[in-house]
N, C-alpha and C positions, 0 to 999 in steps of 0.2 A: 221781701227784704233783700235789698243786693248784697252780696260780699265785699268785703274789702279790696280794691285790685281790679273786680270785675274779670275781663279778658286777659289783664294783664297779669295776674296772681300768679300764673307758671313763672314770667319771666322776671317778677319780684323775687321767687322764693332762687332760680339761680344765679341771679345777677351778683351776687357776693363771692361767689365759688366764682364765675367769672372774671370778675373784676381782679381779685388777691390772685386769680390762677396766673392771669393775661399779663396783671404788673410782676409778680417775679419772673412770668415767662420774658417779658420785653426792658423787666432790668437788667436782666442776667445777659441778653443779649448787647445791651446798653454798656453794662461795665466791661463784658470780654471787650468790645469795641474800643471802647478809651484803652484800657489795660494795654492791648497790642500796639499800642502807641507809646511805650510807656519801657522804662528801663527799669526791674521791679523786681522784686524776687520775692513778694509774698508777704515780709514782713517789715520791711524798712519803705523809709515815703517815695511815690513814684516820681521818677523825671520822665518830664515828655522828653520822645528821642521821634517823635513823627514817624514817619515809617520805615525808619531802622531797620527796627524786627522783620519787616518780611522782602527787606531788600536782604538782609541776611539769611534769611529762610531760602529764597529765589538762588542763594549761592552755596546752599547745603547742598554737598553730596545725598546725606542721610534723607533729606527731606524727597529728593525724587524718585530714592528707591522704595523708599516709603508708599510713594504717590501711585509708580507701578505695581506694587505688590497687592495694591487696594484694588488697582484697575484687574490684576490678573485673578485675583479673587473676587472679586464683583461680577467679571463675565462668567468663573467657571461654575460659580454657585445660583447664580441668576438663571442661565438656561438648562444645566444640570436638574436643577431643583423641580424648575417647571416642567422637563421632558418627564423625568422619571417618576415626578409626580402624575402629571398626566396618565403615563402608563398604565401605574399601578393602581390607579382611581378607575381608569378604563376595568381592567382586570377583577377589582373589587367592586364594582356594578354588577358584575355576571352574578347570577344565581345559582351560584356554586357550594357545594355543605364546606363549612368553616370558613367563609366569607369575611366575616365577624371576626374571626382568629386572626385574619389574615391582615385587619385593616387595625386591629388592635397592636399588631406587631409593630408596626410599619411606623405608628404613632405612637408609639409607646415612648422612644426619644423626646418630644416635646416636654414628656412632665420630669424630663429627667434632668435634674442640675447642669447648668456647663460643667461646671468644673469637676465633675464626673465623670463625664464623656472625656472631655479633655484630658484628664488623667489619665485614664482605660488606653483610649489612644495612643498615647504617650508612651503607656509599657508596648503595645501593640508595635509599635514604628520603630524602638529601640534598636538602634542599629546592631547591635552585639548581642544580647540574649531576647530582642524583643519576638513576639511570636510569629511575624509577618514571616520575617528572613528565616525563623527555623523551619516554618512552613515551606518554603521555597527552595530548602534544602533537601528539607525531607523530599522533595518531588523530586531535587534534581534539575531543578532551574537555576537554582545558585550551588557553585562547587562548594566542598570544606574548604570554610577558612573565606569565605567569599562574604562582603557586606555593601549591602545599599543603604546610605545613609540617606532614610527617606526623612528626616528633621534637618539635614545640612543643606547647604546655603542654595544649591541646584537644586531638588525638591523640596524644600521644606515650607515652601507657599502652598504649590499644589496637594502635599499632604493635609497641611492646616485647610486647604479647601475642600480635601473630602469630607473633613471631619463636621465643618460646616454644612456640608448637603446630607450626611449621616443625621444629623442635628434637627434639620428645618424639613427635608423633605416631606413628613409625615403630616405637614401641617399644610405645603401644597396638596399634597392629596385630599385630603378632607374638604378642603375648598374647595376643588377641583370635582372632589365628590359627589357634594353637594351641588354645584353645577349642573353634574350630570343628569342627577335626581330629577332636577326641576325642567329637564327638556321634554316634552310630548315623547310618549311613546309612539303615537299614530306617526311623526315622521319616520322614528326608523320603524315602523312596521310598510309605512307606502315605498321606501326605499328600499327594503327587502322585495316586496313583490313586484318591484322593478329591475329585480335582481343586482342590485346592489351588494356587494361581498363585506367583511367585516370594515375592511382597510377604506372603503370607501365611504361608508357608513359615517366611519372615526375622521376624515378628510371634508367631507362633505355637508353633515352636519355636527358633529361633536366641536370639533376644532373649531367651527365658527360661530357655534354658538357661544362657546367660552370667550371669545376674546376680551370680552369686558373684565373677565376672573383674570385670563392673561397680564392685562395691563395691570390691574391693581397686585398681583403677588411677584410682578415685578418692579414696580414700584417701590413694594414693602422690600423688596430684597435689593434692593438699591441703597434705600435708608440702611437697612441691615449691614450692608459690607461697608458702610463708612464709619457705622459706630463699633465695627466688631473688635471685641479688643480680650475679652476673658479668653479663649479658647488659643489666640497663639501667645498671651501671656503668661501661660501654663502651661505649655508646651516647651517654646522654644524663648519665652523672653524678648522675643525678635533677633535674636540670633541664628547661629553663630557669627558676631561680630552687629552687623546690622545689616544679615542679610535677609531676615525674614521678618524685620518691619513694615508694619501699618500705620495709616497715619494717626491711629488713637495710640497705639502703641509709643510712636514716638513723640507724639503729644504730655503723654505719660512720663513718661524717661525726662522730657525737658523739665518737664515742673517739678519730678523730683530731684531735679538739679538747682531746682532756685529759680530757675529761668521764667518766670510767673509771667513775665512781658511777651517773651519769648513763644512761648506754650499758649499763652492766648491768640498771636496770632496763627498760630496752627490754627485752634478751633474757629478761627473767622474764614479759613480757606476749608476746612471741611464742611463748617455750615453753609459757605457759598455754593461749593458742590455738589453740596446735599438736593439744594434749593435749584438751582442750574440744570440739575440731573432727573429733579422730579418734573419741574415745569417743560423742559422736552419731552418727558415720557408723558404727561400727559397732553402736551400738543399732539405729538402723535398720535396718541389713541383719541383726537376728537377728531382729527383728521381721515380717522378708518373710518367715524361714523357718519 
């Protein structure tokens, strides 16, 4: 007796989930599209204004500090992420007692709230009572009465970007990990008895057999700094003034201004660069292969 479907029974029972996923995926994409063309504020009827909105966007101040702040935190959390993951996956391979403690630590920020981290941090960076600068007193590297305002308009990206690699790195590691796991041991054991030292081992085979793990957790960290938007929204607001804006951030801010026309075409130039940024990185990485 056949089934109903036959071979085709898998792709009956997800084609609904498909279908309902694909069309709000590609209406939503569809109306921000119209919208940014669009004089709107969310609740009143649209006027087409063509592309007003991002020939005014092209003459914000806000919108290109905005744009660098994403660039300066996309590279620092992009190769940060990957080095120190790498490392610390290196590290947590050895067959060391509390191994297990060690990778548990490290990952332990993943299950943990943004907006937890972000707060913690938050008190941590305080320029005036937070615990960074008392630490830094107490040693003697900052005098009494001495403040780095590590949330003000000169650091306050590259603080929100540790907090970020604080955040995600434990999640390259695990990747990275696991990587590691799945390389023959018989290479680095013929690599040792050809006297090979650790650094060459890690250079020679580790590093290259990963690159495929490479490309993909930066990729994902690519996606990542364009939608990051909780962690300096609870920090700094994108302050002070708007010097620690991202482009979700100020995406944000527009549309709680009304600016609904406005604020959509932000998200058509961050989805552009989302898409822009990934389809290079993966030309590149088919190019390695």
């Amino acid at each position: 007796m056949k089934t109903f479907g036959g071979r085709w029974t898998p792709y009956l029972y997800v084609a609904p989930v498909v279908l309902i996923a694909g069309g709000l995926l590609y209406y939503s994409i569809g109306f921000a599209l119209y919208a940014s063309t669009t004089d709107w504020n969310g609740l009143t009827r649209m006027e087409f204004v063509g592309l007003d909105n991002y020939v005014q966007m092209f003459q914000d101040r806000t919108f290109y500090i905005a744009l660098r702040n994403t660039a300066v935190f996309m590279v620092i959390t992009v190769v940060l992420q990957a080095v120190l993951g790498l490392l610390v996956a290196v590290i947590a391979k050895e067959r060391i007692p509390g191994s297990n403690v060690f990778k548990a630590v490290f990952f332990l920020p993943i299950a943990m709230a943004p907006a937890i981290i972000a707060t913690v941090f938050k008190f941590i960076f305080e320029a005036n009572y937070g615990s960074l600068n008392e630490t830094l007193r107490s040693l003697g590297i900052l005098g009494e009465g001495d403040i780095v305002q590590w949330l003000g308009a000169d650091l306050g990206i590259v603080s929100i970007a540790i907090i970020g690699i604080f955040s995600w790195m434990g999640f390259s590691m695990m990747v990275y990990y696991a990587g590691l796991m799945s390389i023959p041991e018989e290479l680095y054991e013929a690599a040792e008895i050809d006297g090979a030292g650790w650094w060459r081992r890690l250079v020679a085979i580790s590093i290259p057999s990963l690159s495929g793990t490479t490309n993909v957790l930066i990729l994902l960290g690519i996606v990542g700094s364009l939608k990051t938007f909780d962690t300096v929204w609870l920090t700094t607001m994108g302050g002070p003034g708007v010097s620690t804006h991202v482009l979700s951030t100020f995406l944000y801010q527009e549309r709680q201004g009304r600016e609904a026309g406005y604020s959509s075409a932000i998200g058509v130039i961050i989805l552009a660069l989302a898409f822009a940024l990934a389809l290079a990185q993966m030309r590149v990485s088919n190019r390695e292969k």
